[in-house]
C-alpha positions, 0 to 999 in steps of 0.5 A: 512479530506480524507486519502491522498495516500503519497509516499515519496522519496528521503532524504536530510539534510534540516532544516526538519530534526530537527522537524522530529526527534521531531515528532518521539520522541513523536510518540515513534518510535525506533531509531536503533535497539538494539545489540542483534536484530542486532547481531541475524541479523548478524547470521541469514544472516550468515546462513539462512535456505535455501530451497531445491528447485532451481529456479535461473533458473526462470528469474524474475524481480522487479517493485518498485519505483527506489530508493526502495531496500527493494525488497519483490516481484519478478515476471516471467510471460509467456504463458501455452501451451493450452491457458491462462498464467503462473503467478509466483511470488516470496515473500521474505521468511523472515522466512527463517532469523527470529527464532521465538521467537528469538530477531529478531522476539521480536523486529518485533513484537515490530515495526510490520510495516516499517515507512517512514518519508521523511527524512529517513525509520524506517525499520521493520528488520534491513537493512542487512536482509530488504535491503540486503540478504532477499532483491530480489535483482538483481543477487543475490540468495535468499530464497522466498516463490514462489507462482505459479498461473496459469490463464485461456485465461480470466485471471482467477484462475484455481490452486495455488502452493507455496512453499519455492524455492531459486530465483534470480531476473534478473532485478530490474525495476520501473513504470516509465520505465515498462510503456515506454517499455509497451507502445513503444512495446520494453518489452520483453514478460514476462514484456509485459504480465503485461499489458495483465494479469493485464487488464484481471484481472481488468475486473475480479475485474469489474464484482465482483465489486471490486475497486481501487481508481485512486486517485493521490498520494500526494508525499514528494520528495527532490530537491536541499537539501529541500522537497517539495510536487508534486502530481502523478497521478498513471500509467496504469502499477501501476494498473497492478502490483497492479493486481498481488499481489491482485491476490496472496492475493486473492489465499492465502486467499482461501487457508486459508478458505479452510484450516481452519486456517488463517489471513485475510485482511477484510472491511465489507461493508459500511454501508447505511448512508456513501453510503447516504452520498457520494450520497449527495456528488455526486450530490453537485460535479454534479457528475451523479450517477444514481440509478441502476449504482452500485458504483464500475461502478461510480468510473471507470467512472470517471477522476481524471484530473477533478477537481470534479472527484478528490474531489468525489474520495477523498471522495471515499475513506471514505468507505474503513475506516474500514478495520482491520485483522481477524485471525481464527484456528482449521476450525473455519472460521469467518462470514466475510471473504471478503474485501470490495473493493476487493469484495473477501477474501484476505489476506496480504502476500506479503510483509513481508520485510515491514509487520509483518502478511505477514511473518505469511501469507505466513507460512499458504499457504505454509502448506496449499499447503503441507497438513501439519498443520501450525506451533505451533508458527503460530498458537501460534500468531494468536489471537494477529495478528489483534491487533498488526496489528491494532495498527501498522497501526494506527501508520504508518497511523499518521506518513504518516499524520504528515510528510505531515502536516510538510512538507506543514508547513515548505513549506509555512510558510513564505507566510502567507496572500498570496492568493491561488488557490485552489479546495474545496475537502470536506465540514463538514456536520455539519459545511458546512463552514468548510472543506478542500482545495486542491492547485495546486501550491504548492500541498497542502491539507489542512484545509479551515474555517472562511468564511461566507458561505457554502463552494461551494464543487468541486468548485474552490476557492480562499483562504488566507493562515492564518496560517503555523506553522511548530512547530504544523504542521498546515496549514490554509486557509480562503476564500479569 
């Protein structure tokens, strides 16, 4: 089945709540931290290293979803003098909390991700560092990493300054609200720029032939004390923010190339017989995909309103598989440096209160910038980084499919035999009876089988539900 873009929000006692701390007992997930991580958290909010530049006076704010606390990201962006713009973006500065080696940084090495289930978040830091004084919180003073990038009149990189800075977010905004104020022609300039820098920045990504998938996210969210599933169609404004950290990721990234020594974010590109395959795909969904137009261009074109368009960008996203972090010291610089989609080098470095390599990332770029060599306990990591990450993200990745699983379970598990609604969105090769149903009504993505035929992909279907077992976490269909 295609990887489903999920975001969750909000949390509520729901007869969910048992069968979901079931499922993180089997997937081993930690329940609380233990006292020694706690009482080093204590200590380091007590007395975190504080930076010696001051830049409270820089009026940042924050984009994140509206119940988000764990706030990673800050951003002030105006007009250079002469022409072209000034992005400043401040990243939480975890390192100032965390003492290598030390059980803050035992126990984050041991969980290396932040897990969202629906009911509650496994966080990576306890929440007095992730959602409080590490937190870019709105007037609250806090140590960050400030990366100070400065554009062209065409949105391109021109220099790159990070360093370590004390900041104070003004503002914490959400999608929702940057897009009205964007839209309404009320964003002060500093939030208005957003729309200007991030359209700039897509064109840039167009003509090096990167991509991001405008795929909509299938969304746990909770109402009148249950869960149920909606599916969001993301904002002009996501993509544009998207922008500015794929900006920031893209800068520390040739700062580690330049340096010698770094962690980046890689995907090789897809091999000929996944491109051969989506080729087939394309046409079974009578999608037009003439042979000079490059793929990237193809994706842009199309409208995930569609019911074809969506299941052809569903099936997209089976060539970002693959991708995985490459670690290099001592000038040694590895043969693979870019990121497929990003169709650069990039690096993950800006959300550390979520992510372990980032802490690591911005470590790099700040030595980078200072001419001084990354630190003995960076450098002491890196070979283990990718691994770590690897196996993290494979574990965040089953929690994220599980959750929904159980959720479309619990959703439906009195309806079976009832008839749906639905859109085929993939078809097995081997098996073409065999694939997966995407309902409007609730929003369902789930398995289709026991048909006589091959299934019509793209097309719309009518389908029986045959099972929904919230104990297995498994839902069927069969062409009705």
């Amino acid at each position: 089945m295609p990887r489903r873009h999920l975001r969750v929000t909000g949390a509520a006692e729901a007869p969910l709540r048992g069968v979901l701390r079931e499922l993180r007992a089997k997937l081993e997930v930690p329940e609380g931290f233990p006292g020694g991580v706690l009482a080093d958290a204590e200590r380091a909010v007590a007395a975190p290293r504080l930076p010696a530049v001051d830049a409270t006076d820089i009026p940042l704010f924050t984009i994140d979803p509206p119940t988000s606390v764990d706030l990673d990201q800050a951003m002030h962006l105006s007009r250079r003098q002469g022409g072209g713009f000034r992005v400043r973006y401040a990243i939480a500065d975890v390192a100032a909390y965390v003492t290598p080696g030390a059980p803050l940084d035992a126990e984050a090495h041991r969980r290396v991700t932040t897990l969202y289930f629906p009911d509650e978040k496994v966080p990576l830091h306890p929440t007095s560092l992730s959602e409080g004084a590490a937190s870019l919180l709105p007037g609250q003073d806090c140590p960050a990493v400030l990366w100070t990038i400065d554009l062209d009149g065409e949105g391109r990189a021109l220099s790159t300054d990070v360093r370590r800075a004390l900041v104070r977010s003004r503002a914490k905004l959400d999608y929702d609200g940057v897009q009205r104020a964007i839209d309404g022609g009320t964003a002060e300039e500093a939030l208005a720029l957003l729309a200007d820098i991030g359209r700039l920045r897509e064109q840039l990504e167009v003509e090096r032939g990167g991509i991001s998938l405008n795929v909509p996210e299938q969304e746990i969210v909770e109402r009148n004390g249950a869960y149920e599933l909606d599916f969001r169609a993301p904002l002009p404004a996501d993509g544009w923010n998207a922008q500015i950290s794929l900006l920031t990721g893209m800068a520390a990234a040739e700062l580690m190339i330049r340096t010698g020594a770094g962690i980046l974010r890689t995907l090789p590109t897809a091999p000929d017989g996944a491109v051969g395959r989506l080729r087939r795909t394309a046409k079974a969904l009578r999608v037009d995909w003439p042979h000079h137009v490059p793929y990237a261009e193809l994706v842009r074109s199309l409208d995930p309103h569609q019911p074809h368009h969506a299941a052809f960008l569903q099936e997209c996203t089976t060539l970002l598989r693959g991708a995985g972090y490459t670690a290099f010291s001592g000038g040694d610089v590895p043969e693979l440096t870019t990121h497929a989609a990003v169709a650069a080098p990039y690096a993950h470095c800006t959300a550390p209160l979520r992510r372990l390599v980032d802490r690591y990332a911005s470590e790099l770029c700040v030595a980078a910038v200072a001419g001084d060599e990354p630190p003995e306990w960076v450098l002491a990591a890196l070979p283990d980084l990718p691994k770590e990450m690897a196996d993290g993200t494979r574990r965040a990745n089953t929690v994220e499919r599980e959750c929904v699983d159980l959720v479309e379970a619990a959703l439906l598990k009195d309806r079976v035999g009832e008839v749906f609604d639905g859109v085929v969105v993939d078809v097995q090769e081997r098996e073409p009876a065999v694939g997966t149903v995407q309902l409007t009504d609730p929003a369902i993505v789930a398995r289709v089988e026991g048909g006589t035929g091959d299934l019509p992909l793209g097309e719309r279907l009518r389908v029986r539900l045959t099972q929904a077992d919230p104990g297995t976490a498994k839902v069927r269909f069969a062409p009705a």
